[in-house]
Each structure stands twice: as structure tokens, then as C-alpha cells.
C-alpha positions in Angstrom: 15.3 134.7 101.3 17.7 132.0 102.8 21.4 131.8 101.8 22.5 128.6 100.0 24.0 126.4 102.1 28.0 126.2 101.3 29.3 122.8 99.9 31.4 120.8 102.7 34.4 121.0 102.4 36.2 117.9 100.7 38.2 116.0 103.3 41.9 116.7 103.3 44.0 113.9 102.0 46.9 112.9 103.6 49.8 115.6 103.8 52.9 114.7 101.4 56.1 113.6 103.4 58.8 115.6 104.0 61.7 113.9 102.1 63.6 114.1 105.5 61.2 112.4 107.1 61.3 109.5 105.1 65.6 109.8 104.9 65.0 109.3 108.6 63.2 106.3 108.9 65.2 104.6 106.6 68.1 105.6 108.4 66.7 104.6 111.6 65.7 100.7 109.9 68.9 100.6 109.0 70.5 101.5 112.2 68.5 98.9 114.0 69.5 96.0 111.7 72.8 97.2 112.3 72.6 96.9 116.2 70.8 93.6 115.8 73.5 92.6 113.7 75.9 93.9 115.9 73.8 91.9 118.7 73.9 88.3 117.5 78.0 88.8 116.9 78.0 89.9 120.5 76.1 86.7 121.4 78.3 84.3 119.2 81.4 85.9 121.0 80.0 85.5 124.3 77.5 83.2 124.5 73.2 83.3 125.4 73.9 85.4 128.5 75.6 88.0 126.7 75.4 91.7 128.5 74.2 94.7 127.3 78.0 96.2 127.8 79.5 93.0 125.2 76.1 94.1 123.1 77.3 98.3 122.9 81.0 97.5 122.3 79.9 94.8 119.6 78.4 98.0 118.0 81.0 100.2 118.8 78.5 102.2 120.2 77.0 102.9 123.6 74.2 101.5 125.9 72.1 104.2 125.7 72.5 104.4 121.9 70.9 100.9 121.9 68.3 101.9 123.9 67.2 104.8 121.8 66.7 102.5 118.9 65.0 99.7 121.1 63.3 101.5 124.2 64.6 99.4 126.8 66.3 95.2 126.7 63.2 93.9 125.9 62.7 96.1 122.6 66.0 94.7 121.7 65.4 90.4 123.0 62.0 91.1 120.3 64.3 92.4 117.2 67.1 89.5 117.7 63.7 87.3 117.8 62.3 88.6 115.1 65.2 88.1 113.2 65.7 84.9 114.5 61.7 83.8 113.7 62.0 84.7 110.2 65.2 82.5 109.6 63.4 79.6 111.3 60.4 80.2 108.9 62.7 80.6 106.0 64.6 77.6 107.1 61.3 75.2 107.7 59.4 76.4 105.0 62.5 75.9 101.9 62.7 72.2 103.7 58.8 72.0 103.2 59.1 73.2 99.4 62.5 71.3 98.5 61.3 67.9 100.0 59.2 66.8 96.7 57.9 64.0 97.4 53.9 62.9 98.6 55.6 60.9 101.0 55.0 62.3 104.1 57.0 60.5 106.2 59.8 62.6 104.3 58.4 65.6 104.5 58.1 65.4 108.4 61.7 64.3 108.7 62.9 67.2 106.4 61.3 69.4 108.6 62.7 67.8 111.8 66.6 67.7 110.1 65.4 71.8 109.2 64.8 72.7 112.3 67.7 71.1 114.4 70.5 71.5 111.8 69.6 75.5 112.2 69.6 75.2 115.8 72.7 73.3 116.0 74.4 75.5 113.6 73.4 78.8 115.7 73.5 77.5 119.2 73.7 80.5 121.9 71.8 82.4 119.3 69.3 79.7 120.1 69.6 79.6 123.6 69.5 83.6 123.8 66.2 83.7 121.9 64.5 80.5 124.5 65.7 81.5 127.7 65.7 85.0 127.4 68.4 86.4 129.4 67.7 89.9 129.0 64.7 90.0 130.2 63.7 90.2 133.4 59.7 90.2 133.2 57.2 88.3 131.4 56.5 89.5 127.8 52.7 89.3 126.9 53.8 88.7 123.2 56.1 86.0 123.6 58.1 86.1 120.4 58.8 82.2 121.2 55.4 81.2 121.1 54.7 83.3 117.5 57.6 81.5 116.5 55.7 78.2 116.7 52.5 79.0 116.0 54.1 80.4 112.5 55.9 76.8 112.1 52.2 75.0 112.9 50.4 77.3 110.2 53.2 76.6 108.0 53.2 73.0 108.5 48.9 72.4 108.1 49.5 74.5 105.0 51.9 71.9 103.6 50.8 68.9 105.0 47.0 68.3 104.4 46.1 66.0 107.3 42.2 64.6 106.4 39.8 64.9 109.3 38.7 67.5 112.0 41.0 70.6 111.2 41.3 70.9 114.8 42.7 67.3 115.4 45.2 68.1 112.7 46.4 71.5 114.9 46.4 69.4 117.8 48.9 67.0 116.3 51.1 70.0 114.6 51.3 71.6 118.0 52.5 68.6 119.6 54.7 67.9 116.5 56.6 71.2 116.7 56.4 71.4 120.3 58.2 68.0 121.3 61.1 69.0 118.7 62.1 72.2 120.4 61.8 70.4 123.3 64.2 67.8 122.4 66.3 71.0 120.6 66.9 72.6 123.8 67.7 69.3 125.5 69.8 67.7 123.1 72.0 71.2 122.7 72.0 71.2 126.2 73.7 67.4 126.8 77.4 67.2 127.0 77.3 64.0 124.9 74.5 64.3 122.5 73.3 62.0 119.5 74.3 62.8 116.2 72.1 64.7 114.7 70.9 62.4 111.7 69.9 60.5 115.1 67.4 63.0 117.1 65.9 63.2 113.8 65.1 59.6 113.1 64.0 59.2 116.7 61.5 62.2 116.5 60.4 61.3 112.9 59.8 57.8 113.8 58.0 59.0 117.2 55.4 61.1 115.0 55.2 58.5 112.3 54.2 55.8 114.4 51.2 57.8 115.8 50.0 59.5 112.8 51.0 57.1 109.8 48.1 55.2 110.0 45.7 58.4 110.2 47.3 59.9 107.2 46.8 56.9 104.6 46.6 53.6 105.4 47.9 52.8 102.0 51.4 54.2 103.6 53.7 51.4 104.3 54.2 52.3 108.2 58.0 50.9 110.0 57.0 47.7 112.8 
């Protein structure tokens, strides 16, 4: 007579963590915000093309310390850019939110005046993030262009353009894209405009092209 055949096994959940483990990886977090911390004093002191010897003593650690925590200088360019990305997202989207109004000629100069008063405010932190000085290779996730695309989703969320969706993204990436331009100029110049300025200039340069798109009802400037 056969045997019954044995019930399978249940499947094994997942094993508890080891309290240590998880005292570790906290630990570690917090060691890495404190190097990145560390990092963007170390650029403030020394400017965009800060080294990675001004970075360790920022810490008052060493170099290979840093590179535990961050595998190599690129590990540690994403983490300041990171950091740096979610400011500019905080930054944008409370402009977005505090502006109030259905007139969206507002709303696209408060996110203009967002943008350049947090670049102006944080300038080699800026610079380090855009040109990149500690790294020496091309980065296949370029935390510069995640930057904007997050700004463009931000912005169609907030600003419902009519039409093609795909017009509207066309417009928001040229939108974002032509005010870091002017950003990296304009901290760049040795006798730059006021601020209030740039951001009536690049208000008034989007406004005159998509004003009459948005509502015609919207009293555009001659």
C-alpha cells in the first residue's frame, strides 16, 4: 500500500533581525549624514572644487573613513546631491503650495524667485552639485538630471496646462531647463542682475510664449 505523501513544508518567513543589526544600520545612516554634513561645511569653506583632504578634516575624520561609508568620490558627489535634490524639491514645491492664487503667471514667477533665491543663497554648494568636481567619469544616473525631471513632474502636477500632455512636458522641460541655465550663468557673472531682475526676465520670457495657450481670458503684458 502506498505511503501518504507528506505535507510540504510551509515556506519559511523571513528570519527576525538581530537587534545589532538594526543598531548598525542606523548607526551607519547616521554616520553618513554626518559626513555629508561634514561635506557641504567643507564646500562652504572652500568653495565647489573642494578636496577630498578639506572634505576628511571637515569631518575630523580620514579619507578612507569617507570612503567606507561612500565606496569611492562618486558615492559621496550622489549623497551631497541627494541632499541637495531634496532641498530643491522642498524649496520649489512650498513656492508651488504658498503661491495661492489661479493666476499663473504668479505661480511661474514664485517658482523662478524659488529656485534662484536657493541657488543664490547656497552658491559653491550649487556649483559643486552642476559641475561635479569630484568626479572624474560620466555617471549613468546623473543626479542633475533627476533633479529636474523631479522639478518638471512637480511642476505639471501643479500647473494643469490644457492640451497634449506631451506638449505640456515639452514646455516644463524647457521652463526648468532655461532657468538653471540662466542660474549657473547669472552666479557665474561678476556683475550680475539683481535677483528680483533674472526673475522678471525669465517669467516674462515664459509668459509671453505660453500666456496665450493657458487662457486667453489671462490679461497677457505687450
Amino acid at each position: 500500500m502506498d505511503q501518504p505523501t507528506p505535507p510540504a513544508a510551509a515556506p519559511l518567513g523571513p528570519l527576525p533581525r538581530d537587534g545589532r543589526d538594526t543598531r548598525w544600520e542606523a548607526h551607519r545612516e547616521h554616520r553618513r549624514t554626518e559626513l555629508v554634513d561634514a561635506t557641504i561645511r567643507a564646500i562652504r569653506a572652500h568653495g565647489a572644487g573642494v578636496g577630498m583632504d578639506e572634505i576628511a578634516n571637515s569631518a575630523a575624520t580620514s579619507k578612507t573613513v569617507v570612503y567606507r561609508h561612500f565606496g569611492d568620490k562618486a558615492g559621496l558627489y550622489r549623497a551631497v546631491a541627494d541632499r541637495i535634490d531634496q532641498r530643491v524639491y522642498r524649496h520649489v514645491s512650498t513656492a508651488l503650495a504658498s503661491a495661492g492664487t489661479d493666476d499663473l503667471r504668479v505661480v511661474v514667477a514664485s517658482t523662478v524667485e524659488a529656485y534662484l533665491s536657493l541657488v543664490e543663497s547656497d552658491a559653491e554648494v550649487y556649483r559643486f552639485v552642476v559641475n561635479r568636481p569630484l568626479v572624474d567619469r560620466p555617471l549613468p544616473d546623473d543626479p542633475v538630471e533627476a533633479t529636474t525631471n523631479r522639478v518638471v513632474d512637480l511642476l505639471l502636477s501643479s500647473v494643469p496646462l490644457p492640451g497634449d500632455p506631451r506638449r505640456a512636458r515639452l514646455w516644463a522641460i524647457a521652463f526648468v531647463g532655461s532657468v538653471q541655465a540662466v542660474a549657473d550663468d547669472w552666479l557665474g557673472s561678476t556683475d550680475r542682475l539683481p535677483r528680483g531682475d533674472v526673475v522678471g526676465i525669465l517669467t516674462d520670457l515664459a509668459w509671453r510664449g505660453l500666456g496665450p495657450t493657458i487662457d486667453t481670458r489671462t490679461d497677457v503684458r505687450p
